[in-house]
C-alpha positions in Angstrom: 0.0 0.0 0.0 1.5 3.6 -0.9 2.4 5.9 1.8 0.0 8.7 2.3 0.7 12.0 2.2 -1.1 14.9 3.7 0.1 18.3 1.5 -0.7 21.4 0.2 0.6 22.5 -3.2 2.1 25.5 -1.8 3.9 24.1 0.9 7.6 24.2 0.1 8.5 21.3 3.3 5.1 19.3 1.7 7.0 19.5 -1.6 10.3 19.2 -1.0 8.8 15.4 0.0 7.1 14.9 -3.0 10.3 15.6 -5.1 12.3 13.5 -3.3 9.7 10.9 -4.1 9.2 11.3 -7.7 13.1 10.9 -7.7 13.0 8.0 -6.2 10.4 6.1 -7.9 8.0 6.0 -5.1 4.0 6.6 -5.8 2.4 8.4 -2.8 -0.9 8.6 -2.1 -1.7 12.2 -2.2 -4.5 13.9 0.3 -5.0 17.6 0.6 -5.3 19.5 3.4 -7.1 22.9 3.3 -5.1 25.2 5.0 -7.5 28.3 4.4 -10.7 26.6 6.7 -8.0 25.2 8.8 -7.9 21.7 8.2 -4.7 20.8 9.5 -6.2 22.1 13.1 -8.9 20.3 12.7 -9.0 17.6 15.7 -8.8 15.0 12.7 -5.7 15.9 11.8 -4.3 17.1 15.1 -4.5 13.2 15.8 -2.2 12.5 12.9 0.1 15.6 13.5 -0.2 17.3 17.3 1.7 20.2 15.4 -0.9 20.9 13.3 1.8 21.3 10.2 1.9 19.8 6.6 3.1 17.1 5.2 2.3 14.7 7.3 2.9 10.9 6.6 1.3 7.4 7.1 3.5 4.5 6.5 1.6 1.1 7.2 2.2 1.9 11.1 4.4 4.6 11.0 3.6 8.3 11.7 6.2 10.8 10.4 5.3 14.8 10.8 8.3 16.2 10.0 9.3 17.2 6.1 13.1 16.5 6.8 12.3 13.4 9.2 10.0 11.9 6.3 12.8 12.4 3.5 15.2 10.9 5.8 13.1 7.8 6.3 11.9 7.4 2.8 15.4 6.8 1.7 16.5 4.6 4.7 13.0 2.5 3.4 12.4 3.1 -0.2 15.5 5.1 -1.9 17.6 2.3 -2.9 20.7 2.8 -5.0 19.7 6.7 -5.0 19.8 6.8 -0.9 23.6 6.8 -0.8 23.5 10.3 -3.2 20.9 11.8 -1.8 22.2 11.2 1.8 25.8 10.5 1.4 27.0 7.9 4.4 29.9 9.7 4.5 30.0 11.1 8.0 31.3 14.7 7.4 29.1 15.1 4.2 26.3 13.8 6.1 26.8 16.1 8.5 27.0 19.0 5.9 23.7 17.6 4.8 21.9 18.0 8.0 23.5 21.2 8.7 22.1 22.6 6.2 18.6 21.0 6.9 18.9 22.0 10.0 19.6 25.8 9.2 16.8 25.3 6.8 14.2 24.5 9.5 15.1 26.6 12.2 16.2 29.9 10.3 15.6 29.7 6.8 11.8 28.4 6.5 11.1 30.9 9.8 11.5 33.3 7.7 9.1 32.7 5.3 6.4 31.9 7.3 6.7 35.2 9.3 5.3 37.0 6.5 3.0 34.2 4.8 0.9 33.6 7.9 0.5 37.1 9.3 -0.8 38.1 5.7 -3.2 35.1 5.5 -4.1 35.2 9.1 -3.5 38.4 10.0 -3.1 42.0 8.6 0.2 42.3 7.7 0.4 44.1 3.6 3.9 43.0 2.4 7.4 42.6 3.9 9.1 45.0 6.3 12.3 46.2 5.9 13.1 44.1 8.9 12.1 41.3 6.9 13.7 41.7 4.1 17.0 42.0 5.6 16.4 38.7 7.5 16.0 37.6 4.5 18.8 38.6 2.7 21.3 37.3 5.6 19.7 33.8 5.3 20.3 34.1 1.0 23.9 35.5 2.4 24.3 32.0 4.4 23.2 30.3 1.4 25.9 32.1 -0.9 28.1 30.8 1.5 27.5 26.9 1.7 27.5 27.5 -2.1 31.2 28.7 -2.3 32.9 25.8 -1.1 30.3 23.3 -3.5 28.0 23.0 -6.5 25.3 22.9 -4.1 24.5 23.4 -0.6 26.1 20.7 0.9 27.8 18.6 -1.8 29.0 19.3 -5.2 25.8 16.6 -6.2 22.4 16.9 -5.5 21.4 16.0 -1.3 18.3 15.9 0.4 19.7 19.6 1.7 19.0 20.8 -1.9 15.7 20.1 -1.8 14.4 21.1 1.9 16.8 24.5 0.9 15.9 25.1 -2.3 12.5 24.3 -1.7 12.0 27.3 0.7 14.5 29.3 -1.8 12.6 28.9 -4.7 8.9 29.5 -2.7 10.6 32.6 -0.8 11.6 34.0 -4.5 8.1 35.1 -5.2 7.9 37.1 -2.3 11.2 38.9 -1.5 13.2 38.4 -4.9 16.7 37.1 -4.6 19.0 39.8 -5.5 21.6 38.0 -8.6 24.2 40.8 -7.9 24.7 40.4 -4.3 24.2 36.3 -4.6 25.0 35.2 -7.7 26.0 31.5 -6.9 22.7 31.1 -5.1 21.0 32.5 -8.0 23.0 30.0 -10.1 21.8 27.1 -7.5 18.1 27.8 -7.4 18.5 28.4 -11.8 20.1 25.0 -11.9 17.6 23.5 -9.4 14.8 25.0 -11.5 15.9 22.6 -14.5 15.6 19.6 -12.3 11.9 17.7 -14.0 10.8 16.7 -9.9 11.2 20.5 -9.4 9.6 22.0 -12.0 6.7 19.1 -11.8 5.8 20.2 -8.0 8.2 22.9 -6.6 7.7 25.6 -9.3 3.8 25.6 -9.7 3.8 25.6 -5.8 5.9 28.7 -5.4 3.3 30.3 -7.8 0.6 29.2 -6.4 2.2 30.7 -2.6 3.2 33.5 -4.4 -0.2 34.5 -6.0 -2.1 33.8 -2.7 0.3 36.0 -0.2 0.3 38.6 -2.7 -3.3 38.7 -3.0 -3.9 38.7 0.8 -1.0 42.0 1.0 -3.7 43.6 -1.7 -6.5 42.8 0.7 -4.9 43.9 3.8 -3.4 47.4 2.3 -7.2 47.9 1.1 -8.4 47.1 4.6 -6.1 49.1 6.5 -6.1 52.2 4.3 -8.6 54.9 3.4 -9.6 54.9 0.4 -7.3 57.1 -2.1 -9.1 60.3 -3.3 -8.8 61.0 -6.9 -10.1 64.4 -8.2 -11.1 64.2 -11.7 -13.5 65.3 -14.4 -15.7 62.8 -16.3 -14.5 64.4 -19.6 -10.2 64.2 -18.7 -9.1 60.8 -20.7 -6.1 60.6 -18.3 -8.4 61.0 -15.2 -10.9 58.4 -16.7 -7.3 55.7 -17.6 -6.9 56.3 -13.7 -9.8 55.2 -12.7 -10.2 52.4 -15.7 -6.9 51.2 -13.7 -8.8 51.2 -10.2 -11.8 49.6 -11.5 -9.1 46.7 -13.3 -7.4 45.9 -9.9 -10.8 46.0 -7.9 -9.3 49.4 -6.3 -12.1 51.7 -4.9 -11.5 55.3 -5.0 -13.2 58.6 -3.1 -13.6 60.8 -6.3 -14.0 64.8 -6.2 -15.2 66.7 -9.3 -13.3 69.6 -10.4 -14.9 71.9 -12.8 -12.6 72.8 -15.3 -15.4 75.2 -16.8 -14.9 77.3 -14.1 -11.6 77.0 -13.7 -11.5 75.0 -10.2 -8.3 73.2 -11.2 -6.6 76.4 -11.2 -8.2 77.7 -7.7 -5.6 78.4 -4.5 -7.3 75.1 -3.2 -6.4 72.9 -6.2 -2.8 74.6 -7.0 -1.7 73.8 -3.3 -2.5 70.1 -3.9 -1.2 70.5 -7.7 0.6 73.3 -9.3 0.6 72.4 -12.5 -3.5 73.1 -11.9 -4.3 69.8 -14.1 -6.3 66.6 -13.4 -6.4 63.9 -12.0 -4.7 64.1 -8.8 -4.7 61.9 -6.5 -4.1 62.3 -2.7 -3.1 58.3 -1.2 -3.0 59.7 3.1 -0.1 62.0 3.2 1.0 61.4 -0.6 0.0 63.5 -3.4 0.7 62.8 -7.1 -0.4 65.0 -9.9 0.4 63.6 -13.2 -1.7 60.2 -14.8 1.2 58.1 -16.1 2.5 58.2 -12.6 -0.6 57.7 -11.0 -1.1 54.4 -12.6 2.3 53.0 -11.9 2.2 53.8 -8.0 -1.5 52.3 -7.9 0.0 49.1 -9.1 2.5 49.4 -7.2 0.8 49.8 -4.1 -2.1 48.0 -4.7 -2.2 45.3 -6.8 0.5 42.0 -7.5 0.9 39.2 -9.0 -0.3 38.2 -12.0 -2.4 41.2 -12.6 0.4 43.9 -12.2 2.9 41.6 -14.1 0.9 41.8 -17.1 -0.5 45.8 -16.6 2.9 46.8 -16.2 5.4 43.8 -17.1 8.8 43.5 -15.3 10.8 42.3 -18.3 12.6 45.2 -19.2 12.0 45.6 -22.8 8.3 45.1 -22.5 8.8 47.9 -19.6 11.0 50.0 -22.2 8.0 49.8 -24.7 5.0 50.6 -21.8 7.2 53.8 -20.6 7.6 54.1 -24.3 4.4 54.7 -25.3 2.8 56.5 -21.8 5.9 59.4 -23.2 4.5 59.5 -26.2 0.7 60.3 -25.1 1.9 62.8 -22.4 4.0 64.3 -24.5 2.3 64.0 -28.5 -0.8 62.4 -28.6 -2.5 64.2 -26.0 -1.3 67.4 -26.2 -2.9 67.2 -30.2 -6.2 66.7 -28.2 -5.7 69.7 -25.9 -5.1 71.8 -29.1 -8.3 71.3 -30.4 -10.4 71.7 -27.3 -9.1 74.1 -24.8 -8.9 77.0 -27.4 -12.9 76.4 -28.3 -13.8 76.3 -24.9 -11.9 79.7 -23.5 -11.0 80.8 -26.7 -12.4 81.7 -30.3 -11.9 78.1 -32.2 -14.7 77.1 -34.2 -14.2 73.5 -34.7 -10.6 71.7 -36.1 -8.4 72.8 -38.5 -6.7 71.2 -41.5 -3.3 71.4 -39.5 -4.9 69.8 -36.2 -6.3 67.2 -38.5 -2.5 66.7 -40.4 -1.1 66.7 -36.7 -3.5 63.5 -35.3 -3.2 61.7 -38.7 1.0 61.9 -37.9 -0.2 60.2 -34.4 -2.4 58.1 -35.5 0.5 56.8 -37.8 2.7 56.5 -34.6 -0.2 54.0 -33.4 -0.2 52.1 -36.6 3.4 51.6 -36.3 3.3 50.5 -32.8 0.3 47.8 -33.3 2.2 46.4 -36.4 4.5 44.4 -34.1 1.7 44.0 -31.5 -2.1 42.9 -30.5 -1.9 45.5 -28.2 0.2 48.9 -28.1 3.2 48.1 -26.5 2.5 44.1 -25.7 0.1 41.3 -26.9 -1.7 41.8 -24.0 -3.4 44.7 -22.6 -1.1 46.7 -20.6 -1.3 50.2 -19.0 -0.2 51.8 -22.2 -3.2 51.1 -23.7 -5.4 52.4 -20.9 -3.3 55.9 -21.4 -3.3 56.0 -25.1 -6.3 54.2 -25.5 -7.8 57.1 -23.4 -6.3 59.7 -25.6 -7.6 57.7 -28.7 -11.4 57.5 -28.3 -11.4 60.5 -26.6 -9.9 62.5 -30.0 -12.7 60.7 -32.2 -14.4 64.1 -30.9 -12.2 65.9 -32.9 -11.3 63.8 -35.8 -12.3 60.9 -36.7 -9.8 58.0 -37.5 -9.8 56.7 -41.1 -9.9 52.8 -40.8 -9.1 51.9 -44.4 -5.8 53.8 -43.8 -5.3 53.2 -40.4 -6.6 49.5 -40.0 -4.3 48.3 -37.1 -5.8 51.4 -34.9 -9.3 51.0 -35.7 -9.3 47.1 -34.7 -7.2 48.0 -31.2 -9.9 50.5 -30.4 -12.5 48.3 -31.2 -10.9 45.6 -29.0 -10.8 48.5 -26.2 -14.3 49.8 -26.4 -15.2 46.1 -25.9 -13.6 46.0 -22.4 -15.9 46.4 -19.2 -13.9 48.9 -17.7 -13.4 51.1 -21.2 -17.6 50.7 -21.1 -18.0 51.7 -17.7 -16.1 54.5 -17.3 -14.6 55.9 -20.9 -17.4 55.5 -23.0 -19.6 57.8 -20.8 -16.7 60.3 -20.8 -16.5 60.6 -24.3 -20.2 61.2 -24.7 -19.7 64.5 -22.3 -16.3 65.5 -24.0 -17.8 65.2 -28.0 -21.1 67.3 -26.4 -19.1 69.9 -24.7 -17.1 70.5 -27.8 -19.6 70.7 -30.0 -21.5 72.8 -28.1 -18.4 75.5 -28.2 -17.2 75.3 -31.5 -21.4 75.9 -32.4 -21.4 79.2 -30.2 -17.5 80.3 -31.5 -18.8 79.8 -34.9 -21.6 82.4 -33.9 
């Protein structure tokens, strides 16, 4: 009968046994435990394991509750030929073995768990600098097992790899191993990362860790923080990305309407919170930011993760390079051609767009079509915040002048793939309506 093992996927000591098993040949019966109702407190389980912790393991007779215990006695019982690798009888490399199992359980794992459980279970909303630096000096210990072998305790793969590199690996997610400061650990975990047993369990576990802590910081900085005020007008395409943004990553804002009619964003009250007198602005407690672009990548900053902000804003640097690329180009091209056409109608004399307005937003929209020819999207082939930005600016020009789809094909279907989005629906759409009626109605009364 297979042993049976009580886990959860994102338990790096619960995988680090499951590894070890798929290396050694050895089919386990596989029970999970759900950690977010509490299972392994239930008084079922606290009969198998008084600790209340994962894995746990039932072995005809035998009770084992311990990750590095169970990998231990796996080997002595089921690892064969592999047992005297893995676990090297050799006394001082047996002993470099347990060290570093022993660092792993009483240091390095600690370390984890004091900011996974305080964020599921508590309120805590992402690492301390405190932890972080705890953090680092167990990756420091790490780098140095690693300079006198090819891994932790061996120059071969051990047991210690796997307990070690099971909590490196998981932790990764969550405070991101510096490559600079340790570059033979970030060699170690690269190499472990190759290994098929790791990337079968290990590496969907550390996502699946790292998408639920993340989540629960997003929660927790929600719940422990006013909402952010935003002040905005319905008609402002960057004001209306911002809040598309919010609406994406389930962020509720406090919003104030500023009438730019009669001039409120250039008021003593507004200028004190922005002096560039523009919208939005957004107040987050004692922070104030004033400019859209911005705005969006300190929302995701703060509050979103994971998956969601990966693709919004991506981390790989040229996809970055490209996102930054195209947010320049609206704050400083594409929206400004907007601004031409509609802040001289309404406090001025214009009477509706000229033929050089026209030439000017044709010689942006050809900046588009360039940009989508190596792209679904405008800077990615996902959506990303660039789109929200320019995709503001875009359907909020239509007002002006309308784009030609036989010549610009790539930009019609892209905006027709954004007017399709909920949050483009919601909150755009509506905007636009207000915008194309309040410039209308100026250019009809200038051309009187």
């Amino acid at each position: 009968m297979a042993p049976i093992l009580y886990k959860i996927d994102a338990s790096p000591p619960a995988n680090a046994v499951r590894i070890l098993s798929d290396i050694i040949g050895l089919e386990l019966e596989v029970r999970d435990v759900n950690f977010g109702v509490l299972e392994h407190k239930s008084p079922e389980h606290l009969k198998l394991n008084p600790m209340g912790t994962v894995p746990t393991l039932i072995d005809v007779l035998k009770l084992l509750q311990y990750c590095h215990a169970t990998m231990k006695y796996l080997l002595s019982v089921y690892g064969g030929d592999k047992s005297e690798s893995l676990y090297p009888s050799d006394v001082r490399t047996r002993a470099l073995v347990d060290q570093c199992m022993f660092f792993n359980v009483g240091i390095f794992f600690i370390r984890l768990k004091v900011i996974v459980l305080p964020a599921l279970f508590g309120d805590l909303d992402g690492p301390t600098e405190k932890h972080k630096a705890d953090i680092d000096e167990a990756y420091g210990i790490v780098e140095a097992y690693l300079a006198k072998n090819k891994y932790v305790a061996a120059d071969h793969l051990t047991i210690a790899d796997l307990s070690v590199g099971a909590t490196a690996i998981s932790m990764h997610p969550l405070h991101k191993l510096d490559p600079v400061k340790f570059p033979l650990t970030a060699a170690w975990i690269a190499k472990l990362k190759e290994h098929p047993a790791v990337q079968k369990y290990l590496v969907p576990g550390a996502k699946i860790l790292g998408d639920i802590v993340n989540a629960a910081w997003d929660k927790n900085k929600k719940n422990c923080k006013m909402a952010p005020l935003l002040y905005k007008s319905n008609t402002s395409p960057p004001a209306n990305a911002v809040r598309m943004l919010a609406d994406i990553i389930g962020l509720e804002l406090d919003m104030k309407d500023i009438n730019i009619i009669k001039l409120e964003n250039k008021s003593p009250e507004h200028l004190k919170r922005n002096p560039m007198g523009t919208i939005p602005t957004l107040i987050d407690g004692d922070f104030i930011i004033s400019e859209s672009h911005a705005t969006m990548k300190y929302l995701l900053s703060v509050y979103s993760g994971g998956e969601l902000r990966e693709s919004l804003y991506p981390s790989d640097v040229r996809t970055r390079a490209l996102v930054d690329q195209c947010m320049f180009f609206n704050a400083g091209v594409f929206f400004l051609k907007l601004l031409g056409c509609i802040l001289p109608a309404v406090f001025g004399d214009l009477d509706g767009p000229t033929e050089q307005h026209k030439l000017e937003i044709d010689a942006a929209y050809s900046v588009l079509e360039a940009y989508l020819k190596d792209h679904k999207y405008i800077a990615a082939n996902h959506l990303t915040i660039a789109d929200l930005s320019v995709g503001a600016t875009a359907i909020s020009i239509q007002v002006v002048h309308k784009l030609d789809a036989g010549k610009f094909p790539l930009t019609a279907a892209w905006m027709s793939r954004l007017e399709e989005h909920p949050s483009f629906k919601k909150i755009l759409l509506p905007g636009v309506k207000i915008l194309d009626e309040l410039a209308n109605a100026a250019w009809q009364k200038n051309r009187k």
